[in-house]
C-alpha positions as CSV (number, residue, x, y, z in Angstrom):
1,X,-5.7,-14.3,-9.9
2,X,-5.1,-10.7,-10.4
3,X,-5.7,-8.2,-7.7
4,X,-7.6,-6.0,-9.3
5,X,-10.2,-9.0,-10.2
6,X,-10.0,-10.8,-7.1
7,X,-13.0,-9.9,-4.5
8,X,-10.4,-11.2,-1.3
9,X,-10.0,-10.3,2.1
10,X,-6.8,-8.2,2.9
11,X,-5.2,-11.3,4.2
12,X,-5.1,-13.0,0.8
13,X,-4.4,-9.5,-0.9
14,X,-1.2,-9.4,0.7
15,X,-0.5,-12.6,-0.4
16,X,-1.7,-11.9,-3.4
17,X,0.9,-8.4,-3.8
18,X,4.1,-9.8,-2.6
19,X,3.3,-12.8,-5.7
20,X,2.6,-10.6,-7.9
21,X,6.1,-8.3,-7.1
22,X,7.7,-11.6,-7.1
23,X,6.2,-11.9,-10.6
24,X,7.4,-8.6,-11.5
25,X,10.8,-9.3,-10.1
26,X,11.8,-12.6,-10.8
27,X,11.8,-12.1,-15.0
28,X,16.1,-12.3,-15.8
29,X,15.5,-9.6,-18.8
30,X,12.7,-7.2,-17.6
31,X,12.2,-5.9,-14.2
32,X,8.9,-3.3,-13.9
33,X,10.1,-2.7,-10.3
34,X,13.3,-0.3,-11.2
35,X,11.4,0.9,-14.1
36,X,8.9,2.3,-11.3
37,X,12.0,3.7,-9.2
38,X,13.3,5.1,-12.0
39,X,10.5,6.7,-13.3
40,X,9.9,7.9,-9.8
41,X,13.0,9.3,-9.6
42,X,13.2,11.4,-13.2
43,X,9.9,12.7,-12.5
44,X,11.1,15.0,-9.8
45,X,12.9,16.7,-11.9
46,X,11.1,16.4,-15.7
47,X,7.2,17.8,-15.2
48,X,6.0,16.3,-18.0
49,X,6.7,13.1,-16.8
50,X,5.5,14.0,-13.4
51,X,2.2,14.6,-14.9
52,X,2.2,11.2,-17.0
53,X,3.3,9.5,-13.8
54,X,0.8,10.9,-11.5
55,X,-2.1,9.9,-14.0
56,X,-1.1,6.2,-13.8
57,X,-0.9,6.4,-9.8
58,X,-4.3,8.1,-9.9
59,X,-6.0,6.2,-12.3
60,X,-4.3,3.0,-10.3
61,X,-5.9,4.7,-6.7
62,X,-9.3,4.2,-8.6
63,X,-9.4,0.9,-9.5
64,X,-8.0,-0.1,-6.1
65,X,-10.6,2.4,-4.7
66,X,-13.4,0.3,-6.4
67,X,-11.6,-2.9,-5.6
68,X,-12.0,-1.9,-1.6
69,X,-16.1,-1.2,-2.5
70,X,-16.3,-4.6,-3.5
71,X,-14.7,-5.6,-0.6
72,X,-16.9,-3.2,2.1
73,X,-20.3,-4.6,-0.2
74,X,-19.1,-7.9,-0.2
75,X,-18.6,-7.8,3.8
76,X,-14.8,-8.4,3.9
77,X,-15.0,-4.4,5.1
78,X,-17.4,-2.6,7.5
79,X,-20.6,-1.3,6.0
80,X,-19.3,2.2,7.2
81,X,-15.6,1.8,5.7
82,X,-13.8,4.5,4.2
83,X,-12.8,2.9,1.0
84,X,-10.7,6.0,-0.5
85,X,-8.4,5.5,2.9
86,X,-8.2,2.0,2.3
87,X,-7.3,1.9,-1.8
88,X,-4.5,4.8,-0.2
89,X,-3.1,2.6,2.2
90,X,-3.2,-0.8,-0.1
91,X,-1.4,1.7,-3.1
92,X,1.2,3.0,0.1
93,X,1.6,-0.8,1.1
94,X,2.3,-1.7,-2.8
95,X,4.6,1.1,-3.6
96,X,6.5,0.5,-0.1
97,X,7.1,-2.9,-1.2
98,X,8.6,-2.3,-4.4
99,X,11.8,0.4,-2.3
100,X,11.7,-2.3,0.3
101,X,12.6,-4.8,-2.5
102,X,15.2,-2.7,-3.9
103,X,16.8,-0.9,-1.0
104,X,16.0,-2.9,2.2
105,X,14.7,-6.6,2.0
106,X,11.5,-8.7,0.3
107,X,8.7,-8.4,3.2
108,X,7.3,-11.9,3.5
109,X,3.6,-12.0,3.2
110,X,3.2,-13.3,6.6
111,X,5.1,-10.0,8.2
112,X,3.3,-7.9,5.8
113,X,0.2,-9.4,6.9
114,X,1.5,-9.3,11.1
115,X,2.2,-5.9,10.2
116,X,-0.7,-5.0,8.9
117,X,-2.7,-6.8,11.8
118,X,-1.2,-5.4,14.5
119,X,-1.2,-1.5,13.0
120,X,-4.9,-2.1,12.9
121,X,-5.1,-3.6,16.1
122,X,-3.4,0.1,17.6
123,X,-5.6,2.1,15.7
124,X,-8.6,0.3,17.5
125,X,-7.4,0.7,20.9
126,X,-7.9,4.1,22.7
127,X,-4.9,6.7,22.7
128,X,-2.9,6.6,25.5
129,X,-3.2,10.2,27.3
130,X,-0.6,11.9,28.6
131,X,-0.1,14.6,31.3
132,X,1.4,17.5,29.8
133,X,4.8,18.1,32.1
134,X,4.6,21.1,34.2
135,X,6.3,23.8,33.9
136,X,9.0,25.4,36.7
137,X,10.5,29.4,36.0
138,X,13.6,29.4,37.3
């Protein structure tokens, strides 16, 4: 299942991503993943394919943009979500993946989803406050 067809929760969407860059990965002959860096990488310096490049991202923010409405009318989101922040994040999250791959280390879809989690989990809970130090003239 594809994850621009599937209707999942994020759980199984990040399951779903680090298969799918195995997928990409795992082919002997053709790797899509350092086509993307490389194209990432000329594009800072040739405009016109800056431009192509961007279009694909774009055009890839949509339909992940209208995969996360699913989601939110589906339930799997609250009613009130902000769908364009979450198709940023899931397109952050997918890119990431792909330099992590190459530079770093694969992210396991259980860390990916812990990760995930637990950055939601801070985001929920008030922000700690903080006394500004005061200030002493010599």
């Amino acid at each position: 299942m594809s994850l621009m067809t599937a209707s999942r929760e994020s759980a199984e969407t990040l399951t779903i991503l680090v298969a799918e860059l195995h997928r990409r990965t795992d082919h002997p002959d053709y790797d899509m993943t350092r086509l993307a860096l490389q194209t990432w990488a000329e594009a800072l310096r040739d405009p016109v394919l800056h431009h192509r490049a961007r279009q694909l991202y774009v055009d890839a923010l949509e339909r992940i943009g209208e995969l996360a409405q699913r989601w939110r009318d589906n339930g799997h989101l609250p009613a009130d979500a902000d769908t364009d922040a979450v198709a940023a994040t899931l397109l952050s999250i997918m890119l990431g993946m792909i330099v992590m791959h190459h530079v770093v280390d694969d992210i396991p879809a259980d860390a990916l989803r812990t990760g995930v989690a637990l950055l939601g989990a801070a985001t929920r809970a008030p922000a700690p406050t903080t006394t500004p130090a005061k200030q002493t003239t010599p």
